[in-house]
C-alpha positions, 0 to 999 in steps of 0.5 A, spaced: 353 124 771 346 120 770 345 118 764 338 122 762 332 119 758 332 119 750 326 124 751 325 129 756 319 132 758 320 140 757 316 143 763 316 151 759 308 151 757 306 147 765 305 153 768 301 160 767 305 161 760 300 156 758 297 150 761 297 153 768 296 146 772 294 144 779 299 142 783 295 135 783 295 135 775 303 136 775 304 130 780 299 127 776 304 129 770 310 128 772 308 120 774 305 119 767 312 121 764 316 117 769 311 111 767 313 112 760 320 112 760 321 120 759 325 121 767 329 127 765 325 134 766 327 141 763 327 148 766 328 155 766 328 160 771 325 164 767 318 160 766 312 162 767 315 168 769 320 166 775 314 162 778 313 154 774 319 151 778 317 153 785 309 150 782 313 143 779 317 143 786 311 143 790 308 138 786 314 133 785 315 134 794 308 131 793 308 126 789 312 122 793 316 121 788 324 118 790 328 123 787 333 118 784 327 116 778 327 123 775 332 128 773 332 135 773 335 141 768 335 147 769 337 154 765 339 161 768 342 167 766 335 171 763 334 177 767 327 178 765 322 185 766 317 180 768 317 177 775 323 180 777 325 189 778 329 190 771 328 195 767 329 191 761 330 184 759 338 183 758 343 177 761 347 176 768 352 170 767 356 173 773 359 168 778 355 171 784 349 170 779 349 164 777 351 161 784 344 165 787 341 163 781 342 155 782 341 155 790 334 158 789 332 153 783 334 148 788 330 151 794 324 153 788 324 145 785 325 142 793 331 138 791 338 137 793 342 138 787 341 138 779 342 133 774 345 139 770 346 147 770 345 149 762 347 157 761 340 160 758 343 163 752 349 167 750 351 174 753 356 178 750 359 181 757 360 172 758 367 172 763 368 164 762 373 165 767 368 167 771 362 163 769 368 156 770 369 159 778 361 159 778 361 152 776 366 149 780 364 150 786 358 148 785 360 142 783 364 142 788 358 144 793 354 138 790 350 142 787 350 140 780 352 134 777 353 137 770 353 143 766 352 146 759 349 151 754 343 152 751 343 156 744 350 157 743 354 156 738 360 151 737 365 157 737 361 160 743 361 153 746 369 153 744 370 159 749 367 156 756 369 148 754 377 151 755 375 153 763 370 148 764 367 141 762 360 142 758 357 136 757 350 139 753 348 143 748 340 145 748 338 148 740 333 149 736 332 142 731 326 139 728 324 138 720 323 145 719 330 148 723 336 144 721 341 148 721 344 144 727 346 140 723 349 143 717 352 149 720 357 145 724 353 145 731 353 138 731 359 136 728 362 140 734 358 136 739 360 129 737 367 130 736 367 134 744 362 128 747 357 134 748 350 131 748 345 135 744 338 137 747 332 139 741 328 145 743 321 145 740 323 137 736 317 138 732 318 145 730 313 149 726 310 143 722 303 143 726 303 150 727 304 155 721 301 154 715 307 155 710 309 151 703 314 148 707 309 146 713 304 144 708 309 140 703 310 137 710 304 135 711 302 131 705 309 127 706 308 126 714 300 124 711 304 118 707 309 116 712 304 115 717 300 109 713 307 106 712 309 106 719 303 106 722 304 112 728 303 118 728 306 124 724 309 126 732 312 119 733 316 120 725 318 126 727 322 125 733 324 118 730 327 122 724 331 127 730 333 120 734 336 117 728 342 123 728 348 120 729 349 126 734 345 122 739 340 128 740 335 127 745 328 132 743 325 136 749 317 134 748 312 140 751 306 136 751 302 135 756 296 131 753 296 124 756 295 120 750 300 123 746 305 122 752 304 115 753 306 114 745 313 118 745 317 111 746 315 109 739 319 114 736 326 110 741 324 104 737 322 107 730 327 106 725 325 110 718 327 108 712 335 112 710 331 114 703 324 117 708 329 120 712 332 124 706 326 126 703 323 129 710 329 133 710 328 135 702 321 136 702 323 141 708 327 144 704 324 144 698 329 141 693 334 135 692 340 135 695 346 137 692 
């Protein structure tokens, strides 16, 4: 299994769900955050209504890049109304399924094999047994390297880890969603080896006006001068100094930005700045 990078690039706004890029502008990108240390790249299916892995596939095929310098990720289970014939969004975890589903992002992202499969989210009609039988044979076929969830919870995680091995976990994790580490999700990673992937790492600090952002802000306003990096950088630096090794999924796509994220590797806060990041999210002292 190939180790991912500390970062990873999350893919979700690329396509037409948000910054529709050209193929030329995805190559481009995608040199970018190699250039910079960030190798590992996040999919879904489902992004871009079905359409931002063949869009990410054709740029990649022309780029020239050798597939040994990046990593792919990808998540299925999602049968949305968009893109495809279903009367209503719901969840398909059969084996038929997700082995359909893996062969037709390896065909959409012009690749052989992905660095790792991850279950999109949970289903209460999951078979484990079924979903094992699945994972098998596509690790057996060469067509994943590894496999994992997304969204699940420790005992959800518990109930698939006793048929087949699950290496990664993508949750929701930022200053301002921290139940991940106090609701026993991280703590049942660490003690199964399960690697941690953050979803949204810098949660909704930047994007809703709230006491808890705005307490935030004027915390980060500080921190800023005192470590002379952005309040990006500080916040993905507070999630890398979990001891649950958590690697943050960044969605940007601004240039600058990207070629600023490897700060966060190198940034160690303070023990006293990381407490008061997560206090002034919640608004009160620790016990």
């Amino acid at each position: 299994m190939k180790t991912l990078s500390r970062i990873i690039a999350g893919t979700m706004n690329w396509g037409i769900w948000d910054k529709n890029l050209s193929t030329t502008e995805m190559a481009h990108l995608i040199n970018l955050c190699i250039e910079n240390k960030i190798t590992t790249f996040d999919h879904a299916d489902i992004y871009g209504d079905y359409t931002t892995e063949s869009q990410f596939g054709k740029a990649f095929s022309e780029s020239k890049i050798s597939r040994d310098k990046l990593q792919l990720i990808t998540k299925c289970g999602i049968q949305h109304t968009k893109g495809r014939e279903n009367k209503i969004k719901h969840y398909d975890y059969s084996a038929a399924y997700i082995i359909w589903s893996v062969e037709n992002s390896l065909k959409n992202l012009q690749t052989d094999y992905l660095d790792a499969l991850l279950l999109h989210r949970p289903s209460p009609l999951m078979q484990a047994d079924e979903v094992a039988e699945a994972v098998e044979k596509l690790k057996s076929e060469g067509k994943i390297k590894s496999f994992g969830v997304s969204n699940f919870t420790p005992f959800q995680t518990e109930l698939l880890r006793q048929k087949t091995e699950i290496s990664y976990n993508q949750v929701q994790f930022s200053a301002t969603h921290h139940e991940a580490m106090l609701d026993g999700s991280f703590d049942y990673m660490q003690i199964h080896n399960i690697q941690p992937m953050a979803w949204n790492p810098l949660g909704t600090v930047f994007r809703e006006n709230t006491e808890q952002t705005f307490r935030l802000r004027q915390l980060l306003a500080t921190l800023v001068d005192k470590y002379h990096v952005g309040s990006d950088i500080i916040l993905l630096a507070w999630i890398l100094q979990h001891p649950a090794n958590v690697s943050p999924v960044a969605g940007t796509v601004n240039v600058a930005r990207i070629q600023q994220l490897s700060k966060a590797h190198s940034l160690e806060l303070d023990k006293q700045d990381w407490f008061e990041i997560w206090t002034t999210s919640m608004g009160n002292k620790v016990p």
